[in-house]
TIPA-472814 format. One line per field, with one value per residue (C-alpha): residue number from 1; x, y, z. Coordinates in Angstrom, 3 decimals, m for minus. Layout:
N
pos = (NUM | ...) $
px = (X | ...) $
py = (Y | ...) $
pz = (Z | ...) $
END
This chain:
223
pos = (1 | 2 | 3 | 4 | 5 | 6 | 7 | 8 | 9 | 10 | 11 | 12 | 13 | 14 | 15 | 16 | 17 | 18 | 19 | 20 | 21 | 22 | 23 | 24 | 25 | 26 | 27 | 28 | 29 | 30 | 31 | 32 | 33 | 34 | 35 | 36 | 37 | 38 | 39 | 40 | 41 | 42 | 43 | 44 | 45 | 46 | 47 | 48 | 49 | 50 | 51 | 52 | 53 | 54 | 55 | 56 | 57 | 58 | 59 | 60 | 61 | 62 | 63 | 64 | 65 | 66 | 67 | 68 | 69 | 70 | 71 | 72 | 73 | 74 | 75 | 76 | 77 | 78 | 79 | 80 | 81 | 82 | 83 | 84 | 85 | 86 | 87 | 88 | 89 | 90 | 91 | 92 | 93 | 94 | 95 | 96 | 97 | 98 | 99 | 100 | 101 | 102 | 103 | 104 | 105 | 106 | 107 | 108 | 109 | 110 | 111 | 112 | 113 | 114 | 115 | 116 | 117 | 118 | 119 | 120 | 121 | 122 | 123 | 124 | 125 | 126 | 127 | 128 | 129 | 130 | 131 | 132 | 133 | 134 | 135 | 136 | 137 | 138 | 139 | 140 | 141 | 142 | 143 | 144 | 145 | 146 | 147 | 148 | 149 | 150 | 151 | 152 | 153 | 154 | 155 | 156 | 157 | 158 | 159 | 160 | 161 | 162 | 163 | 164 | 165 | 166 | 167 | 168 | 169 | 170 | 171 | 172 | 173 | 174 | 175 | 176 | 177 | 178 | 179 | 180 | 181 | 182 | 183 | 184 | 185 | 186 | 187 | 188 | 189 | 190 | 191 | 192 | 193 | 194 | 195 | 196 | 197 | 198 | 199 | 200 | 201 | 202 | 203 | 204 | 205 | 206 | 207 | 208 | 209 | 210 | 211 | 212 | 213 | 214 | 215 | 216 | 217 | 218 | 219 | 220 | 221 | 222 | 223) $
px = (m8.904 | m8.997 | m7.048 | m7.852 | m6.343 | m6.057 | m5.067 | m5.547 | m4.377 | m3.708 | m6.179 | m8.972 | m12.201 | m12.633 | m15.058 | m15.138 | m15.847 | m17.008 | m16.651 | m18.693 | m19.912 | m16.177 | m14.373 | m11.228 | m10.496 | m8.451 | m11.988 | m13.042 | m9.289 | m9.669 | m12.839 | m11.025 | m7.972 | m10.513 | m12.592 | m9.321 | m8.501 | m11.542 | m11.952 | m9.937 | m9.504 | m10.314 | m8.828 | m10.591 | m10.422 | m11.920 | m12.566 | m11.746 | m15.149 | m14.467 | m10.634 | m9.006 | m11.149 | m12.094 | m14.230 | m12.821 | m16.501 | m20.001 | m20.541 | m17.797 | m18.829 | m22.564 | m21.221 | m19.024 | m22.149 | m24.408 | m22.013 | m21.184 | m22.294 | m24.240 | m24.046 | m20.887 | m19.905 | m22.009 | m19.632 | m16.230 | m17.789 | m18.198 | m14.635 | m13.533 | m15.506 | m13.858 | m10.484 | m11.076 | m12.135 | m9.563 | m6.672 | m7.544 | m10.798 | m13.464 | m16.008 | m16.989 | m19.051 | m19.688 | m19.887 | m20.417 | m20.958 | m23.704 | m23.632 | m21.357 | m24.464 | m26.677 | m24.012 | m23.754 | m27.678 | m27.147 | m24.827 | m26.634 | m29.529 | m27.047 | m23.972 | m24.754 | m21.183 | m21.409 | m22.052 | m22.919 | m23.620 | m23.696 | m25.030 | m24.237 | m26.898 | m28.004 | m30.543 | m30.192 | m32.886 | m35.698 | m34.453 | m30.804 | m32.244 | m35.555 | m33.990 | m37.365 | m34.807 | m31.433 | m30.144 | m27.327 | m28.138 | m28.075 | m27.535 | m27.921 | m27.373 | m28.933 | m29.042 | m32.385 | m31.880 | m30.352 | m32.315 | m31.145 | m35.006 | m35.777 | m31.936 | m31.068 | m33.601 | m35.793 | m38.454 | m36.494 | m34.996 | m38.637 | m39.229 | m36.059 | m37.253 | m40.438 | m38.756 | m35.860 | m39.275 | m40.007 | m36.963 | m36.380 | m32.993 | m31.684 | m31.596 | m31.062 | m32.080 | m30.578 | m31.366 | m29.738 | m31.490 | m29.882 | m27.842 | m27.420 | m25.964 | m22.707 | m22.202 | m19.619 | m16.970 | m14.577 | m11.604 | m10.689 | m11.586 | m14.470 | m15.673 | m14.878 | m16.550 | m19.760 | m20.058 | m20.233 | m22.980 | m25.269 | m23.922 | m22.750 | m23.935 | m20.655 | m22.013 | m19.269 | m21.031 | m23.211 | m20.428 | m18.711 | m22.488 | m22.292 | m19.176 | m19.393 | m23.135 | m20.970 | m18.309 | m20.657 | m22.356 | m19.771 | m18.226 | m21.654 | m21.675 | m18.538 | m16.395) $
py = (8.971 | 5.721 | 3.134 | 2.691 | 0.830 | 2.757 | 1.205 | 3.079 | 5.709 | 9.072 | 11.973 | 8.862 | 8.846 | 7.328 | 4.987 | 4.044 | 0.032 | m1.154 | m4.329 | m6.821 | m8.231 | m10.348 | m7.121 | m6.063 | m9.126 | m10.829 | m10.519 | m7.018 | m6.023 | m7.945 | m6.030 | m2.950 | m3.801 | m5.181 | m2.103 | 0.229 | m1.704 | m1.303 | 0.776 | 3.984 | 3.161 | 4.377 | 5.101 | 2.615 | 3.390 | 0.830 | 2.667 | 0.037 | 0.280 | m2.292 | 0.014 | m3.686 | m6.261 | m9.381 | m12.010 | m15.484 | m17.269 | m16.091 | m16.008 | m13.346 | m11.671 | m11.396 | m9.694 | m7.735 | m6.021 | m5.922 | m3.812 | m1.830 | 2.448 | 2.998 | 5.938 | 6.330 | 4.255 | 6.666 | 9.395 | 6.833 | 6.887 | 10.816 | 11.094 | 8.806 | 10.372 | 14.143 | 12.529 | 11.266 | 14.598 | 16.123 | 14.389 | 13.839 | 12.290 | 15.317 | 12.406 | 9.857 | 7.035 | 4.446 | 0.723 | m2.373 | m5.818 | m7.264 | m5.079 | m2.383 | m2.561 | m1.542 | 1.399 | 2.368 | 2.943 | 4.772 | 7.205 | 7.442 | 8.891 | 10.888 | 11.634 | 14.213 | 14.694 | 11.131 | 11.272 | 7.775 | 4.095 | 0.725 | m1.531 | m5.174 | m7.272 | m5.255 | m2.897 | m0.001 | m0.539 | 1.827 | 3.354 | 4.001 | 5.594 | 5.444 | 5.082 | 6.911 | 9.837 | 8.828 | 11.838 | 9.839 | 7.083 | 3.718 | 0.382 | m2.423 | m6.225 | m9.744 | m12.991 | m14.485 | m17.369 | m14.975 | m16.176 | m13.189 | m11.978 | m8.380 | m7.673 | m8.798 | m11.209 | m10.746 | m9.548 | m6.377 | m6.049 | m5.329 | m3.134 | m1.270 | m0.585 | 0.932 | 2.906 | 4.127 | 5.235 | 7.890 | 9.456 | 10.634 | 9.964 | 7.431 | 3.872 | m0.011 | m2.997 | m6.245 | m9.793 | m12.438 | m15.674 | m19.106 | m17.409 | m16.530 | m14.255 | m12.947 | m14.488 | m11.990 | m13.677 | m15.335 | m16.096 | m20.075 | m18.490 | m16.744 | m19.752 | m22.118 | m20.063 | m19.368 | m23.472 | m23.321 | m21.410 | m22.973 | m21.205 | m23.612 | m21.821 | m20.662 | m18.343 | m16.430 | m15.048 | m13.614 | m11.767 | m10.898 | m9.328 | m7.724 | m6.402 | m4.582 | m3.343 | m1.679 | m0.440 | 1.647 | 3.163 | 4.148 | 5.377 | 7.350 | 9.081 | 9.417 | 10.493) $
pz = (m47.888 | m49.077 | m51.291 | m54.953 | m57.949 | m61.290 | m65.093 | m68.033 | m70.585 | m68.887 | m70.213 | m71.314 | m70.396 | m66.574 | m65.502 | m61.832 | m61.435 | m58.092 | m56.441 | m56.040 | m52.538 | m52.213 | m52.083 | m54.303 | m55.616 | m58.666 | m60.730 | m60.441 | m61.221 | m64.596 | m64.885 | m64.900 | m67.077 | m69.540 | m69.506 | m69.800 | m73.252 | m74.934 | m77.645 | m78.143 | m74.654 | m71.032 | m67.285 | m64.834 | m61.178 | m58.068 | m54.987 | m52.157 | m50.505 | m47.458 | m47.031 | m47.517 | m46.819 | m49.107 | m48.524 | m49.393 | m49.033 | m49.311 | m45.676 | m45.335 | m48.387 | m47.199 | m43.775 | m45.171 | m47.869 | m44.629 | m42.731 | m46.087 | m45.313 | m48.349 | m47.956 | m47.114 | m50.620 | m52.485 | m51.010 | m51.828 | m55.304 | m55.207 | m54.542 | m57.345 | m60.364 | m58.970 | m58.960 | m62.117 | m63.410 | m61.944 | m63.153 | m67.458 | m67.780 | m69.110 | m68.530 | m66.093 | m66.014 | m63.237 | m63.636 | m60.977 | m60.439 | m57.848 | m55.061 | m57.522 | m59.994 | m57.217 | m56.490 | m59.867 | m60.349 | m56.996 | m58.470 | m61.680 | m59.293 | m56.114 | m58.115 | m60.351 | m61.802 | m63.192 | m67.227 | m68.137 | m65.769 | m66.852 | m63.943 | m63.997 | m62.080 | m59.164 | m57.988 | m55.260 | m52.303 | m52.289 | m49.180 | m50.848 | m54.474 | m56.522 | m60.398 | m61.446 | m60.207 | m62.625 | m64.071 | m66.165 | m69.007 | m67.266 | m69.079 | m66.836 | m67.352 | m65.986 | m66.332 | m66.959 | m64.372 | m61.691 | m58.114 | m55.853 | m55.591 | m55.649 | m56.271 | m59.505 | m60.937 | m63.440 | m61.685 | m60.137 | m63.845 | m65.510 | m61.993 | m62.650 | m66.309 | m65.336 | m63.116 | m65.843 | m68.007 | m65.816 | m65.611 | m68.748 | m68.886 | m71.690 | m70.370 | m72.203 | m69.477 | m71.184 | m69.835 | m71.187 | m71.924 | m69.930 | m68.131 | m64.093 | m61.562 | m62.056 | m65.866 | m66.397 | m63.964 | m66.101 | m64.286 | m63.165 | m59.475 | m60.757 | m62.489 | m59.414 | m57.104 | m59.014 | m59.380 | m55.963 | m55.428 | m58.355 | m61.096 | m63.830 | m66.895 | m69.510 | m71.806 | m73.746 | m76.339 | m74.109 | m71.918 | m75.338 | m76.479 | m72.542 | m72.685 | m76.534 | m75.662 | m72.310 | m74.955 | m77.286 | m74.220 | m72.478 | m75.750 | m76.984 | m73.437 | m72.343 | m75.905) $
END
C-alpha cells in the first residue's frame, strides 16, 4: 500500500505521472492537473514512490533517487495502472519527468498492461530495461542542452532511438533546440530552482509544442 494523489474525470482515460528525483512536490502535482485538463480530458494518478519523502535541494534529491528500489517502483507503478483500470480508465498510459521518464520507458518495456508512455528527459539503465524490448508506443522528450550524460542528453536520446527501432513498437524521440534539463518546470519554484542548477533557458513555446505533441499521443493510444 502506498499513498497516491488522483485529479481527473471519473471513467477518463488514466495516465500515471511519476515524480521527478525531488519527490511529490508542488511541480509534478501541476503536471498532473495539467495533464487531467487536456483534451476531452483524463484521470492522472502519482504513485508516491519515496512513501512521503521530498527533497528540498539537489543533494537530498540525489540520495533520495540512489536509494530509490527500481524495482520496487516498477511494481508501485504496476499497482497504479491496475487501479486505474480497475476503477474507469479502459486505458492507461504512463508519463514521468527525470528520473519518472526513466520509469516510464521502464514500464513501457516491464509493464505490459500499460497502453501508451510518454517519457520526459530520462532513460532507464541498462541493468533496469533495454527499450529495444518496449511493448507500448513511447514518445520521449529532451532538451538539446540537457548535461546529465548518458541519462538524458542528447547523446542517450539518439541511443534511446536506435534502441526504440528495434522494437517494433511505435515511438516519436523529440529534442528541442536551446533548451535544457527539465524545460517543462514552470512554476516560480520550478523556475527558481532550475536557475540554480544552470538552467536559465524559458522556452514556452517549446513546452506548449511538448505538452500538445503529449496530448495527441496519449489521445491516439489511449481513446
Amino acid at each position: 500500500a502506498f499513498d497516491a494523489y488522483v485529479v481527473g474525470k471519473e471513467d477518463a482515460p488514466g495516465i500515471v505521472v511519476l515524480q521527478e528525483w525531488w519527490g511529490v512536490d508542488l511541480e509534478i502535482k501541476n503536471h498532473a492537473l495539467k495533464i487531467s485538463q487536456l483534451g476531452p480530458g483524463f484521470k492522472a494518478l502519482i504513485p508516491d514512490l519515496y512513501r512521503g519523502k521530498v527533497g528540498l535541494d539537489v543533494a537530498e534529491a540525489q540520495h533520495l533517487m540512489d536509494g530509490l528500489d527500481w524495482q520496487g517502483a516498477v511494481k508501485d507503478i504496476c499497482a497504479s495502472v491496475d487501479w486505474l483500470k480497475a476503477n474507469g480508465s479502459k486505458k492507461v498510459g504512463v508519463t514521468g519527468f527525470c528520473m519518472g521518464g526513466a520509469l516510464s520507458i521502464a514500464s513501457s518495456v516491464l509493464v505490459p498492461q500499460v497502453d501508451a508512455v510518454a517519457a520526459f528527459y530520462g532513460v532507464p539503465s541498462p541493468e533496469l530495461a533495454d527499450p529495444a524490448q518496449a511493448k507500448a508506443p513511447v514518445q520521449a522528450h529532451f532538451g538539446e542542452l540537457d548535461n546529465f550524460v548518458g541519462f538524458s542528453d542528447v547523446t542517450a536520446a539518439k541511443a534511446l532511438e536506435e534502441k526504440l527501432k528495434e522494437s517494433k513498437t511505435p515511438y516519436e524521440v523529440h529534442i528541442y533546440p536551446g533548451n535544457a534539463h527539465a524545460f517543462m518546470n514552470r512554476s516560480p519554484d520550478g523556475i527558481k530552482r532550475r536557475k540554480g542548477m544552470g538552467m536559465a533557458d524559458e522556452d514556452e513555446a517549446a513546452v506548449r509544442l511538448a505538452w500538445s505533441r503529449f496530448e495527441s499521443w496519449m489521445a491516439r493510444f489511449l481513446s
